[in-house]
N, C-alpha and C positions, 0 to 999 in steps of 0.2 A: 423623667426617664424616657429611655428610646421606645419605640411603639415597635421596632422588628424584634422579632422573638427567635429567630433560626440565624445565626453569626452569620455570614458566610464562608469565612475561614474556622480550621478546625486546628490547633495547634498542640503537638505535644511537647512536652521538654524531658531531652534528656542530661540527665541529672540533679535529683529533686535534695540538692543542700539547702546555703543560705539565700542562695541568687536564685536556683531556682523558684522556692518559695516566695522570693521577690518579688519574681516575675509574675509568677500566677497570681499572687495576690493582688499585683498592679491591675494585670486587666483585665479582672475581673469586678475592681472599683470604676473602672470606664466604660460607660453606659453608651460612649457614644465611639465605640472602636468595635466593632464588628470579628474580634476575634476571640473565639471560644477556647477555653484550657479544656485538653479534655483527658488528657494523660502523660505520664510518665515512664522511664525508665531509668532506674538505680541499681546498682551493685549492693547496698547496702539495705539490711531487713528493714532497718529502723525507716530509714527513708520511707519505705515503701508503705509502711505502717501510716504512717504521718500522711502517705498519698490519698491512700483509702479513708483514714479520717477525717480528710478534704475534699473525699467525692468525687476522686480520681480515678480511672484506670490505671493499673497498673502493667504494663507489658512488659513479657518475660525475657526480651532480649531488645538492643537497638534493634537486629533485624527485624524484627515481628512488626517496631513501630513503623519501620521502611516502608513495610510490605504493606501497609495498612493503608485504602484508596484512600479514605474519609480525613486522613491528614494531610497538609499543603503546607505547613510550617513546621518546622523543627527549630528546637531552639535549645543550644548544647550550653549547659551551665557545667562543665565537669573541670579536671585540673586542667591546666595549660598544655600538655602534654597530646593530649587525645584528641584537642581542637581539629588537627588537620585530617587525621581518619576518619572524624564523623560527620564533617564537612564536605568532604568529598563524597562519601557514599551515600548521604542526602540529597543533594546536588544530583547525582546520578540516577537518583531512585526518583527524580521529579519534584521535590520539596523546597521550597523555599526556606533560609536558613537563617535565623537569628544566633550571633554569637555572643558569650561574653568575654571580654577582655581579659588577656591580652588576646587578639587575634590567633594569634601563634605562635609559635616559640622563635620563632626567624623571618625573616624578610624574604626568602626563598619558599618557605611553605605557604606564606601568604601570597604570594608569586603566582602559585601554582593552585588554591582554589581561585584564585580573581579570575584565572582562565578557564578552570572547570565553570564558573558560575558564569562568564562569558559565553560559551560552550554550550549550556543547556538554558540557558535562556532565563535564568531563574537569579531570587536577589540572595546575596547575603551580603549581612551589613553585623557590625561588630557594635557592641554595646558600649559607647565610650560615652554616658553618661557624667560624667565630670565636666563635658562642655556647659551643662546646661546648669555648673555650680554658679551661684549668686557673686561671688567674690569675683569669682574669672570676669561674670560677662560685665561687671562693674570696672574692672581692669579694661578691657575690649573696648568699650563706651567709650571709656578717658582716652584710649590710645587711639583708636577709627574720629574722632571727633576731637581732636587736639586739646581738651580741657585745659591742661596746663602745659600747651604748645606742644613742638613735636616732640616724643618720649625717645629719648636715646639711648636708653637700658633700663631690665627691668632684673628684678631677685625674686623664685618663683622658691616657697618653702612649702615644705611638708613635713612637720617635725614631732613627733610622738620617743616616748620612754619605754612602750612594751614589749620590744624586740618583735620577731617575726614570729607570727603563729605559729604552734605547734604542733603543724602536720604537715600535707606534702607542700607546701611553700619553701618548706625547709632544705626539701630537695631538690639540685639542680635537675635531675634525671623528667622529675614534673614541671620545668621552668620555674622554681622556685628565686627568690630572693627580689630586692626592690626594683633592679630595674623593669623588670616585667608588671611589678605591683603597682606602683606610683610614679612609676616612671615611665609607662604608655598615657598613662593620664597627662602629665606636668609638659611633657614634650608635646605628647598631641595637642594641648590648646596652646601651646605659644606657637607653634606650625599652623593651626587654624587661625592665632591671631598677626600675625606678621606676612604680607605677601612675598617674599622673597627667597633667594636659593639661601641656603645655610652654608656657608663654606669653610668655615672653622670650627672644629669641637674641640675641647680639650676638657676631659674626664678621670674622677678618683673614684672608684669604689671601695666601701668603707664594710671589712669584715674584723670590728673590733669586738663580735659577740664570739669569734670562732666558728662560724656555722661555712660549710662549702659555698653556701652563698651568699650574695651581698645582704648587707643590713643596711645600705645608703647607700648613697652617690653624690657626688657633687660634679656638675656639668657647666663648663662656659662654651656658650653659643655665639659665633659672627655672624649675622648674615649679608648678603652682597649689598643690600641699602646700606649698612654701615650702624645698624643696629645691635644692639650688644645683648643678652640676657647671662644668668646664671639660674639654675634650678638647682634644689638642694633638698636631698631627704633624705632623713635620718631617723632609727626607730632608737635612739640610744640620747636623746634631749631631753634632758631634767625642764629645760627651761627653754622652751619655744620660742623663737622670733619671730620677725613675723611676718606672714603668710606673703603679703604682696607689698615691693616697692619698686617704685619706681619713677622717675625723675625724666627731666628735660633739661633747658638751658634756662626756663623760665618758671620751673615748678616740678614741685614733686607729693609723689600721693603715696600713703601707706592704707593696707588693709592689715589690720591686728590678727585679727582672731576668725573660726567658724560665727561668731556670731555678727560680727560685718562694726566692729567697733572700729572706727578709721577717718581718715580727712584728708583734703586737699590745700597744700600751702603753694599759691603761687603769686606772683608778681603784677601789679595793676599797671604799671608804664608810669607810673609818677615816680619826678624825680625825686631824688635820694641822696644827703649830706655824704658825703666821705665818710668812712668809718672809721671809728675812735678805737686804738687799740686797746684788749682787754686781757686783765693777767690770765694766763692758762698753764697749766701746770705749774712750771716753776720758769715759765717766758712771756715775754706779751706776742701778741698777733693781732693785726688786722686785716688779712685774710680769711682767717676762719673767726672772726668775731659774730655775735651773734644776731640775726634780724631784730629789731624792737615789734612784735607783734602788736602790742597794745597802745597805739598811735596815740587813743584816745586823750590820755594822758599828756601827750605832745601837743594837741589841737589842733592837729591833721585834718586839712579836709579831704584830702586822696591819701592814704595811707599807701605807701607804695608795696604793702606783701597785702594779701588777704587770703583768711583760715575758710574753708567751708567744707560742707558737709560733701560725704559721695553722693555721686546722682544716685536715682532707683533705677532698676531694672523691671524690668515684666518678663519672665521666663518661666519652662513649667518642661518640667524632664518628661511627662508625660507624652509630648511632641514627640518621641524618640518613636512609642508605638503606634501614634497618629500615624506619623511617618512611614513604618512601615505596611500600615494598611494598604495605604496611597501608591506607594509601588507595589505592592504587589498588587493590587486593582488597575494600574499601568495608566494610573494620575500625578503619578510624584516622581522625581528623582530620588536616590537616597540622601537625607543629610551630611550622612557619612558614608566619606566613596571607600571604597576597595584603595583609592590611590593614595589620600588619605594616609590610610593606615598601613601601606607598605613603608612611604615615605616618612613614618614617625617609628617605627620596625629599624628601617635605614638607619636613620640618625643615634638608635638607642644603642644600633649594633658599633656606630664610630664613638661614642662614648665608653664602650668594653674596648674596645680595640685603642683607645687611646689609654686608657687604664692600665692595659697590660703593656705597651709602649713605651710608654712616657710622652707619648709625641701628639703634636697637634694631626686630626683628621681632617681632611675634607670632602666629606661627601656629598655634597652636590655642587661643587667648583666646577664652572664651565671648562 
């Protein structure tokens, strides 16, 4: 355990739901992050109940928590909608700001704190914990380190059956619907994993539940290296695919499932017979005939495909609040910039606007 007993950061959050109580509970398990929970503010009784039974202050307005010296963080857990009012008037009131995702409801409102928090000298940085999912940075590995040579398209899923929650999600008026859910997430780590401008979208949003807002999407991405991806999520999938593939000229690797069930098939450089064509459906083909994985059988001393397992990763989401200790102690950068997350804002916004189109977008073509 740490030997300091006085944090030096004092932090409240406003709005004590699910993410709030997240958050508190996270760092309050980190012994070695120097930031204290020390209150809340909710609209709701219940919440507030739940605050006090956790040891919490409760204050009777944002403004009160504003107004309060002894805090230096804010950290706005509310619907999507309110992000950009409480951001700002923390910002303004001297507070350093944690958000949660989505930043904002627009690339415009996010625009316009990145300049107020420019402005007042202070961080705010959006909670896009999904980068630090296991699956991704196992994706990231194989792509930044060519495991199965260089990756020339990738299929990014997120597929669930229980439609959208049954509250303000549901409402476009709160930013409601997938693109803002899972789709700040899926877009921001393949912008974080790919260095290049994006110059092609082409987007479907899928409202087969009837709700005003989307229940999915499906997005094809170009970008200017000549790289391809698709992301696709859906809350209406009896039967999941699966989460990550993605291929090269010389290999290709799937992730299954949340629980990291998956493998990489690529090519060793030994040579390889002609292939014998094989019936398929009701034709033959030797084009799409199928690798003999199991060499052994042959008496292969270089089998020219080989199956292996994914690398590991060492990652730990906890780094998000490391992170922001560090700038705000004015030792670190943010992990996640302000540019970041306009730039994946950007792109979600060419995805509706190719949806409602029909047309290809490009937003960030030279």
């Amino acid at each position: 355990m740490s030997e300091q007993t006085a944090p030096a950061h004092k932090l409240a959050v406003i709005g004590y739901g699910t993410q709030g109580v997240y958050h508190t509970r996270n760092l309050r398990a980190l012994d070695d992050v120097a930031i204290d929970v020390v209150g809340i503010y909710d609209t709701d009784p219940r919440a507030n109940e739940d605050a006090e039974a956790d040891g919490l202050h409760v204050y009777a307005s944002a403004e009160e928590v504003l107004a309060d010296e002894a805090i230096d963080i804010v950290f706005i857990c509310t619907p999507n909608d309110s992000h950009h009012d409480y951001a700002v008037s923390a910002l303004r009131a001297g507070k350093h700001v944690l958000c949660e995702k989505p930043a904002m409801m627009n690339a415009a409102e996010m625009r316009e704190v990145a300049a107020v928090a420019e402005e007042t000298g202070k961080l705010f940085m959006v909670h896009q914990n999904r980068r630090w999912d296991p699956d991704f940075n196992v994706i990231k590995k194989i792509y930044d380190e060519q495991l199965i040579g260089a990756p020339t398209y990738l299929e990014q899923r997120i597929h669930g059956s229980r439609g959208i929650p049954g509250d303000w999600r549901q409402l476009p008026e709160h930013g409601g619907g997938m693109i803002l859910d899972w789709g700040v997430h899926t877009v921001d780590r393949l912008l974080t994993m790919v260095d290049s401008p994006v110059v092609d979208v082409y987007g479907e949003l899928s409202f087969a539940l009837g709700h005003e807002v989307d229940d999915g999407f499906r997005a094809h991405l170009t970008f200017a290296d000549g790289f391809r991806a698709m992301v696709d999520v859906s809350t209406t999938s009896f039967l999941p695919e699966a989460k990550f593939w993605m291929q090269s000229a010389t290999g290709t690797v799937v992730i299954e499932d949340w629980e990291m069930n998956g493998r990489m098939v690529r090519r060793t450089g030994a040579e390889e017979d002609d292939a014998t064509p094989v019936q398929a459906g009701v034709g033959l083909t030797k084009t799409m005939a199928p690798r003999i994985l199991d060499y052994k059988a042959l008496a292969s001393t270089t089998p020219p495909v080989e199956v292996l397992p994914l690398p590991e990763v060492d990652v730990d989401v906890m780094d998000f609040y490391r992170n922001a200790r560090d700038v705000v102690d004015g030792v670190a950068e943010p992990v996640i910039t302000n540019e970041s997350v306009i730039r994946c804002l950007t792109v979600l916004e060419a995805i509706v606007e190719s949806s409602r189109t029909h047309e290809v977008i490009h937003p960030e073509q030279a």
